[in-house]
KELOTOR-103519 format. One record per residue: residue number from 1; residue in three letters; x, y, z of N, C-alpha, C, CB in turn. Coordinates in pm, whole numbers, m for minus. Glycine has a CB too. Layout:
<sites>
{NUM; 'ALA'; {X; Y; Z}; {X; Y; Z}; {X; Y; Z}; {X; Y; Z}}
...
</sites>
This chain:
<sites>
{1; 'UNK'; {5719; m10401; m2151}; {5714; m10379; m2008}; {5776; m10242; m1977}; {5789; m10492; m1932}}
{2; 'UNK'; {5752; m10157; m1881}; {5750; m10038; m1824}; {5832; m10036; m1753}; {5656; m10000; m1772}}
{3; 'UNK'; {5970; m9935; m1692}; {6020; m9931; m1597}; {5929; m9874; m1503}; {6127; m9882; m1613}}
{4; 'UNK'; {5935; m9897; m1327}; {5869; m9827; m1267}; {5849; m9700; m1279}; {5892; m9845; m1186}}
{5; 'UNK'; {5950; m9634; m1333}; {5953; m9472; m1276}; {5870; m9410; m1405}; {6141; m9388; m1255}}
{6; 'UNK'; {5795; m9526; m1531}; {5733; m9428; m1573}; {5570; m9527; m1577}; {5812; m9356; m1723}}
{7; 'UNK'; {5494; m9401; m1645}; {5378; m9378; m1642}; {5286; m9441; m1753}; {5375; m9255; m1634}}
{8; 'UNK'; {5214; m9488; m1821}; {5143; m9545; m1914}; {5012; m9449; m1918}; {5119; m9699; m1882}}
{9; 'UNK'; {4929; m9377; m2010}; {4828; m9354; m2037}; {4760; m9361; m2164}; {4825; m9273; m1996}}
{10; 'UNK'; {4629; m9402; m2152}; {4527; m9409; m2292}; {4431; m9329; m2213}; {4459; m9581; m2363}}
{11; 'UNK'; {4411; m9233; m2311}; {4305; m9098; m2330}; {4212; m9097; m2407}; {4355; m8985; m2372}}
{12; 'UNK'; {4083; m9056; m2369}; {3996; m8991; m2470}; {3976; m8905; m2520}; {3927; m8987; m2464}}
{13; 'UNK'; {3999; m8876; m2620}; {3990; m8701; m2641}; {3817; m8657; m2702}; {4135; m8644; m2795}}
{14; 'UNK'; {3757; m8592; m2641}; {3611; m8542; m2726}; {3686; m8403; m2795}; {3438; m8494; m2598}}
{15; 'UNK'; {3663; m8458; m2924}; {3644; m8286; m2949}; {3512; m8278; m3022}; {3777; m8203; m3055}}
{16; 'UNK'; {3486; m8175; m2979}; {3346; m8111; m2967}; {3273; m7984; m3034}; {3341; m8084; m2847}}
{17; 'UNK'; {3222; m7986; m3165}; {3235; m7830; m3245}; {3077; m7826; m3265}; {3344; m7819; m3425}}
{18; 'UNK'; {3035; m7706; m3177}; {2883; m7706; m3174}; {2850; m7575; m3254}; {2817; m7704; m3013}}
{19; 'UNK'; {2892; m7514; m3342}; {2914; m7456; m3464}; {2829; m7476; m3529}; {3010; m7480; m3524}}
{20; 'UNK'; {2797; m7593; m3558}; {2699; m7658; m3692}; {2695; m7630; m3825}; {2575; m7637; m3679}}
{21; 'UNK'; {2889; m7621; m3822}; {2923; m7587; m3978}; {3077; m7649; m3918}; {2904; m7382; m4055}}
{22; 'UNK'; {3122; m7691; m4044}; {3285; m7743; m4031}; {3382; m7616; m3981}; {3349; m7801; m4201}}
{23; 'UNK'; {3465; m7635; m3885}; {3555; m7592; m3822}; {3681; m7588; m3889}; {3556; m7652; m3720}}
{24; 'UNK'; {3713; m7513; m3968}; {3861; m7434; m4025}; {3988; m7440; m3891}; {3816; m7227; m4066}}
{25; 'UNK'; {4083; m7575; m3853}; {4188; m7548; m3776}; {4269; m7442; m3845}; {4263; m7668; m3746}}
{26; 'UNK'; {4307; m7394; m3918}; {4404; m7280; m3928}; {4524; m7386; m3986}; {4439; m7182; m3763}}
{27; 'UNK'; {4653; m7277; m3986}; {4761; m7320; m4055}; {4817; m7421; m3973}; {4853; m7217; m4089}}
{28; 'UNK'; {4784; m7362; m3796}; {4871; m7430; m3672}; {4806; m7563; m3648}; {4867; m7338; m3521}}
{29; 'UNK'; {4674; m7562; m3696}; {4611; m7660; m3637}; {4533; m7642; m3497}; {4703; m7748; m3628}}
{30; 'UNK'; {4442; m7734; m3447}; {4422; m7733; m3306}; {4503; m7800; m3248}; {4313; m7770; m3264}}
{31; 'UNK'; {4560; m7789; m3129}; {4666; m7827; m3002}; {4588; m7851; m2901}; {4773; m7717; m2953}}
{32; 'UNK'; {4629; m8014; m2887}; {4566; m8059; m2717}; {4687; m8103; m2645}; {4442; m8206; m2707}}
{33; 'UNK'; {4763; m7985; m2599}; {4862; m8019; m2538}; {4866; m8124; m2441}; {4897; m7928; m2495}}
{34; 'UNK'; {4988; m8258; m2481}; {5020; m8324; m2365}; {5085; m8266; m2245}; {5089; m8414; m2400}}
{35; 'UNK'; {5123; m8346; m2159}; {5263; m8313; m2085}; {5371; m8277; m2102}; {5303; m8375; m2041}}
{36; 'UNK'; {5423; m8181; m2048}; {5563; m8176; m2071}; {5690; m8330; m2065}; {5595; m8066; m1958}}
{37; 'UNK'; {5788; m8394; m2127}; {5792; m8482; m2146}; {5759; m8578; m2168}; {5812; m8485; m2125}}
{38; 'UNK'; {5639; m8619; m2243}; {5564; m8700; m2269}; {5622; m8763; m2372}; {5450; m8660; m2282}}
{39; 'UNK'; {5621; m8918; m2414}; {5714; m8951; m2501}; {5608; m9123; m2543}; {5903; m8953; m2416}}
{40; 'UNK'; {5605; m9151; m2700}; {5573; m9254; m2746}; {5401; m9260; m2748}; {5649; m9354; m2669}}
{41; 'UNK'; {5387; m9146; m2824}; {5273; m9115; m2852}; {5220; m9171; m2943}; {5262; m9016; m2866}}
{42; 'UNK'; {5066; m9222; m2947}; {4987; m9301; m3068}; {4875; m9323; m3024}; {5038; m9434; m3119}}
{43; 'UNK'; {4824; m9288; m3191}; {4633; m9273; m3167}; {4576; m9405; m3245}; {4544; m9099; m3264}}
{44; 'UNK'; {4494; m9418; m3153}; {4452; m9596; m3221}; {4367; m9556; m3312}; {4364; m9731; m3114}}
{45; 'UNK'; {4441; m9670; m3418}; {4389; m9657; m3515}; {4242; m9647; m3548}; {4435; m9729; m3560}}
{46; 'UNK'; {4158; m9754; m3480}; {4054; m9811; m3449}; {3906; m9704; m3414}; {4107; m9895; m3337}}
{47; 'UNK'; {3994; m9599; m3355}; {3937; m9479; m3316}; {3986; m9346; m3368}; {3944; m9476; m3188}}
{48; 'UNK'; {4026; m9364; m3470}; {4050; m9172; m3535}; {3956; m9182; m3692}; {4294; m9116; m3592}}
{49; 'UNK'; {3824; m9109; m3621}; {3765; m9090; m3774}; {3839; m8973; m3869}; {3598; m9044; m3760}}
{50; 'UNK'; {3946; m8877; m3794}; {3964; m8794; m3858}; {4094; m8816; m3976}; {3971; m8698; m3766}}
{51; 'UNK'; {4185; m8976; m3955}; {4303; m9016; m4035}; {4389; m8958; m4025}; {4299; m9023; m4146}}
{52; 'UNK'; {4461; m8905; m4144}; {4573; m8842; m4102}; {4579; m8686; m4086}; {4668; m8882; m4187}}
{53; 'UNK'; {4477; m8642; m4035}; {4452; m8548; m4008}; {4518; m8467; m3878}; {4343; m8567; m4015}}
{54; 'UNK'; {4511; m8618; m3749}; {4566; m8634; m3678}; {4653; m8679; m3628}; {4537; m8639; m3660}}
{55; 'UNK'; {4732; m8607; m3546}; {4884; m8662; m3542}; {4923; m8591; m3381}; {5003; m8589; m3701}}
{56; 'UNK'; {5023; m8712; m3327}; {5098; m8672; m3226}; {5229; m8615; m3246}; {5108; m8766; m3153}}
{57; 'UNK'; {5237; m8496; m3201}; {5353; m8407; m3246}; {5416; m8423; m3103}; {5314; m8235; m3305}}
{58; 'UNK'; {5573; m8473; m3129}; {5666; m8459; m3009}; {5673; m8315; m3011}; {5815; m8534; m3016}}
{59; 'UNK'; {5645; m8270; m2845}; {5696; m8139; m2771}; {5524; m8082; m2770}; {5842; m8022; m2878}}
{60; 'UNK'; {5461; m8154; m2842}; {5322; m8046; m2825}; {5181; m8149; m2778}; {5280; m7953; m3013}}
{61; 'UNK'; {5156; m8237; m2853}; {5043; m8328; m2836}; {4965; m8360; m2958}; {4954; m8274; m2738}}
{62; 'UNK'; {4879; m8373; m2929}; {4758; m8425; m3023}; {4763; m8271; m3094}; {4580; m8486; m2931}}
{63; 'UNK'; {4780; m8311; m3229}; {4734; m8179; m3356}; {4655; m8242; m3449}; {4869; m8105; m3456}}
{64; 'UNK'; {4558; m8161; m3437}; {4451; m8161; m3544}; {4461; m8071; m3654}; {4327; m8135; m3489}}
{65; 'UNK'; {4436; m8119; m3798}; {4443; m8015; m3905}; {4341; m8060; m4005}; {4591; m8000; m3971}}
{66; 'UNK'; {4314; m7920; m4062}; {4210; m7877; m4192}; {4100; m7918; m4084}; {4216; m7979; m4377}}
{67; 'UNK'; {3974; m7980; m4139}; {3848; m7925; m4127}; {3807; m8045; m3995}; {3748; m7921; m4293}}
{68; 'UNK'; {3735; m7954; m3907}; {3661; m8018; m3810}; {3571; m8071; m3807}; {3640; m7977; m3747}}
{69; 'UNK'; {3476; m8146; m3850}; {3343; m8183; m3874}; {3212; m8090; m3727}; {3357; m8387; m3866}}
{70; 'UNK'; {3117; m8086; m3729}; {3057; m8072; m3668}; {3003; m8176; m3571}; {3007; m8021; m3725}}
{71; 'UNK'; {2973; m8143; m3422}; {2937; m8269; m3394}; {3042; m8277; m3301}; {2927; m8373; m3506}}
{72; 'UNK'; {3045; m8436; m3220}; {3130; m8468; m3150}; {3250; m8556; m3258}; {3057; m8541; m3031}}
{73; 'UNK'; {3399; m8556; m3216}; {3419; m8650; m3280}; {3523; m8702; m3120}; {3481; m8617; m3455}}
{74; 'UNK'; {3558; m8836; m3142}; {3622; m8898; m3041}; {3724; m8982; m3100}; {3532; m8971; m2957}}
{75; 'UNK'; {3854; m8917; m2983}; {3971; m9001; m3046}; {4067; m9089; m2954}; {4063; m8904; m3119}}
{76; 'UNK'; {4123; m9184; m2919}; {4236; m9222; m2823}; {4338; m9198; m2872}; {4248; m9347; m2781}}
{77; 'UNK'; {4396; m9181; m2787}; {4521; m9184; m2760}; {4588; m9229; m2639}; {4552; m9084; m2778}}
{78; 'UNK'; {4744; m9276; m2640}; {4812; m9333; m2560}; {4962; m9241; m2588}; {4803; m9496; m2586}}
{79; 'UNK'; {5005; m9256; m2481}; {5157; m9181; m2444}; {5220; m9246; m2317}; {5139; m9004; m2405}}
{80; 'UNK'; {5319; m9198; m2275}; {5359; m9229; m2132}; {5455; m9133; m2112}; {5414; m9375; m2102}}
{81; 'UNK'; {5498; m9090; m1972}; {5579; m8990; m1916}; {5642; m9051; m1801}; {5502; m8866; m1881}}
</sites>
């Protein structure tokens, strides 16, 4: 259960690489920044074709690393602030 004063969200994330060749994130990764204070972050399982590829980083958001597939890929996530 939630205190009032905070917030609950589940997100969709599209990411989207119309490239039509795999997408190289770099060393940093891609960043889908959350909110500032955003806290108790997690990507359902159920929905990350990418594994542990992806990860919720406290202070930044959803990071993606190594290779992007082409194509759409779709992920949830949940946090609250």
């Amino acid at each position: 259960m939630m205190d009032d004063d905070r917030f609950g969200f589940e997100l969709g994330v599209n990411l989207v690489n119309l490239m039509g060749a795999p997408y190289e994130t770099g060393e940093a990764g891609l960043v889908v920044p959350l909110p500032d204070g955003f806290f108790g972050g997690n990507i359902s399982d159920d929905s990350n074709p990418l594994g542990d590829r992806a990860k919720i980083v406290p202070g930044q958001g959803l990071v993606v690393t190594g290779v992007l597939p082409p194509g759409q890929t779709n992920v949830v996530i949940s946090f609250a602030i």
